[in-house]
N, C-alpha and C positions, 0 to 999 in steps of 0.2 A: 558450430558455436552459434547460441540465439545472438538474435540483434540484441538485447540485455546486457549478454554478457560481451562481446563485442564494443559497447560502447561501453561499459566499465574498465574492460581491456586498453580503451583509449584515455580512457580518465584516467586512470593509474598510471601508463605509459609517459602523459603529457604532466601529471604531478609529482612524477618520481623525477622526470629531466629537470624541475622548474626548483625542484626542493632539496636534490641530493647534494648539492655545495652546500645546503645552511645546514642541513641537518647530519650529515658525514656518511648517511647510511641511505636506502631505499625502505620508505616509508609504506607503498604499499609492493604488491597486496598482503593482508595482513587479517586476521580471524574476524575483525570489529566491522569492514568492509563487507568481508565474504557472506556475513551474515546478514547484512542489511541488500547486500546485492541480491543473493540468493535463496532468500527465504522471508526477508518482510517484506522486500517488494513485490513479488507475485503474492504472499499471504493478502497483500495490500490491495492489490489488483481482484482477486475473489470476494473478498469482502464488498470492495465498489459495486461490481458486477451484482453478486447476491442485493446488494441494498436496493439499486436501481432495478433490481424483477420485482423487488415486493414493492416495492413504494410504484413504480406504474402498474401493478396488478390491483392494486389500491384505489390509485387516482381516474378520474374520468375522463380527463383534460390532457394533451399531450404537454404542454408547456407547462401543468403543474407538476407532474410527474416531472420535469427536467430540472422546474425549480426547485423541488423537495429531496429531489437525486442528490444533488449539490450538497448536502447536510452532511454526508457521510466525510468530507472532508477535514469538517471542522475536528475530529477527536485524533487524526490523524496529523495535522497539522501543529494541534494543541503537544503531542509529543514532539514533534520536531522542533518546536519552540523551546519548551520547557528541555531540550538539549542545546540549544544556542544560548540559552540564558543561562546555563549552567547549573537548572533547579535538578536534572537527571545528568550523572556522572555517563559517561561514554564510554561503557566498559561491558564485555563479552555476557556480564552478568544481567546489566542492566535487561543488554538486547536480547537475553534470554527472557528473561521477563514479559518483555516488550513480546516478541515473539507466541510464548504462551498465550500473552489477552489477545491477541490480533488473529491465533487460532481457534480459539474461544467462541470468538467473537463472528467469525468467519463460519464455523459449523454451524450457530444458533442460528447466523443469516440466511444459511443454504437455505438450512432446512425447514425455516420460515418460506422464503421465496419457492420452496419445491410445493408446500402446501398449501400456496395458496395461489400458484400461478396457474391461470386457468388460458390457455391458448384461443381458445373458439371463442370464449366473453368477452379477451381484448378487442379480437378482430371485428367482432359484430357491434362493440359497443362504441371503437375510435371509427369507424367509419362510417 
């Protein structure tokens, strides 16, 4: 088992003991979890990865590169919000959606970062 899913393993464990008196049943695991465990968070993870190779393949500066890195956060976050506020319903459909842009979104990043990652320019140019 990855450490991922290991420590979702313990989430579930510790929120199913803490909730199954209020709620009468075991709450996870359950399709709306599984999907956000295992397939928007690593979706989420490539994405990052892909942003931070183009944006320092980009940059000259290493500290700009890390501050510009940081951007990829906000559209990711902006969903996470917009489900605490309750503007996106929390439902299997939803997170397929969600899912779809976040793959979208993660091929166009690759294949950005693959095109214009130049190894030998980084290294001659940050040092």
């Amino acid at each position: 088992m990855t450490v991922r899913g290991r420590d979702g393993a313990v989430y579930m464990a510790l929120s199913d003991s803490v909730t199954r008196g209020t709620l009468g049943h075991l709450a996870f695991p359950n399709a709306e979890f599984a999907i956000v465990l295992f397939l928007l968070a690593p979706l989420a993870c490539v994405m990052s990865v892909a942003w931070n190779v183009l944006v320092s393949s980009r940059e000259t500066d290493l500290r700009a590169a890390g501050t510009k890195g940081i951007i990829i956060i906000f559209p990711i976050a902006a969903v996470y919000l917009a489900f605490e506020l309750g503007y996106i319903e929390y439902t299997t459909r939803s997170l397929g959606f969600i899912f779809l842009g976040l793959m979208l979104a993660s091929i166009l990043l690759v294949r950005l970062a693959r095109a214009t990652f130049s190894r030998e320019e980084i290294l001659t140019r940050w040092t």
